[in-house]
N, C-alpha and C positions, 0 to 999 in steps of 0.2 A: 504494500500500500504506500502511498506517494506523501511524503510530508511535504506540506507548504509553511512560509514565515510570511507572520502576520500581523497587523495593528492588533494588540486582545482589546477585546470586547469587554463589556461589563458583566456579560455573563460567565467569560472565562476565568473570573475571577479566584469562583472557588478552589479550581483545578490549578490555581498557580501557586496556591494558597498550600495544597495537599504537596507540591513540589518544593516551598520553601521548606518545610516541615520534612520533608522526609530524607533527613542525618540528624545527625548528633547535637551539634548545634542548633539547626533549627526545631528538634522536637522540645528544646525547652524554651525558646522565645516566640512561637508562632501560637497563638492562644486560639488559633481556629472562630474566633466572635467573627465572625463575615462582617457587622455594619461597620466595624473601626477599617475593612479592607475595602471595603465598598467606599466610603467618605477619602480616605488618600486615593486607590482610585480614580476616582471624581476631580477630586482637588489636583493630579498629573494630569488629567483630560485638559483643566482649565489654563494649565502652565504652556506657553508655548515652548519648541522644543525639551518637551521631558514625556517621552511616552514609554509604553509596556509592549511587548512583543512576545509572543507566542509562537513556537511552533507545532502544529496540529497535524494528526494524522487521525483519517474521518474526520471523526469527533473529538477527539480527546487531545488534550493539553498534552504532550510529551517534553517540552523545554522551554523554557521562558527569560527573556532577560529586561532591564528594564534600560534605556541610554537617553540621556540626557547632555544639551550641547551649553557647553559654558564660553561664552568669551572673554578672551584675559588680557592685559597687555605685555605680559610677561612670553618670552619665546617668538620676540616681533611683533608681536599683537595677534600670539594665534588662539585660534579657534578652536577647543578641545572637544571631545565627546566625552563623559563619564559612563562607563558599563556600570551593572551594580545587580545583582540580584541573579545571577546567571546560574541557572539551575538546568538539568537535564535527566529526565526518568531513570531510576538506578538500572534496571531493564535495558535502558535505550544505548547506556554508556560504552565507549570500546568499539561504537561503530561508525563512526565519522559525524555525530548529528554535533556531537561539540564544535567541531571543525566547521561545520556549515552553518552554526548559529555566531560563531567569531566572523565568519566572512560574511554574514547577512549584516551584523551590527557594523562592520567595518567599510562596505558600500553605504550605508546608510550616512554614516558619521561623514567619508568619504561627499558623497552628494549635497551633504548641507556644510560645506565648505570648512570641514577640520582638518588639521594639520595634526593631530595626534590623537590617540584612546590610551585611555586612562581607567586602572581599575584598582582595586583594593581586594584583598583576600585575607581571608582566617591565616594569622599563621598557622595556627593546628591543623589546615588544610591540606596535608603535604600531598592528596593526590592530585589537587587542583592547579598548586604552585608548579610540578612535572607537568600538566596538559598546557598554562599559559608559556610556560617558557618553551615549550615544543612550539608551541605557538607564533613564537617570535616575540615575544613579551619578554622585557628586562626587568627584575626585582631591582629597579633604578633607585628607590629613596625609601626614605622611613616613614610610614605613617603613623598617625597620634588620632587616637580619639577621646574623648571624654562627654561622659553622660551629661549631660544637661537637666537634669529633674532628679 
């Protein structure tokens, strides 16, 4: 069966919802409430450049990532994409859909005029860190985060 990559819907909500959730880390931060996932959602629909993309086969959600285009003036004043939420059916994993959800978000980013993608991962992620670097991705800098609330 034929996987297509696509704008998600607000119906595919839930199904991307069951793929953040399914490892380790996301089974103890994703609370499965659908209306707090439905309102951000909503609130990325109304954001211009910042959308969710699914890839489906039939019916069902099998990978999703979320890219968002930030301009800076840093690096000539270019135009970056941020990945973020890149997720792929445990099922689905080992057969190229990684590979063709990096080069969907990468035309994309590519066509609205970026000069580079940018992502962030778990360190505790080490099989993700091996796919982005196969990838052609450099672990270039250090990131920092801190909780706000």
């Amino acid at each position: 069966m034929k996987t297509e990559f696509r704008e998600a819907q607000r119906e595919d909500v839930p199904q991307v919802v069951t793929l953040l959730a399914d490892d380790a880390l996301g089974r103890g931060r994703e609370t499965g409430d659908m209306a707090g996932y439905l309102a951000a959602f909503d609130a990325m629909q109304a954001e211009p450049g910042n959308r969710l993309y699914v890839a489906v086969t039939g019916e069902r959600v099998v990978a999703c990532y979320q890219l968002a285009f930030i301009q800076g003036l840093s690096l000539a004043a270019a135009r970056r994409a941020q990945i973020e939420g890149v997720r792929v059916a445990a099922e689905m994993r080992g057969q190229g859909l990684g590979r063709r959800l990096l080069a969907d978000a990468e035309a994309r980013a590519r066509a609205a005029g970026c000069a580079l993608m940018q992502l962030t991962s778990n360190a505790t992620r080490a099989d993700a860190r091996r796919f982005y670097e196969a990838a052609g991705y450099a672990a270039s800098h250090v990131g920092f985060k801190k909780p706000l609330n």
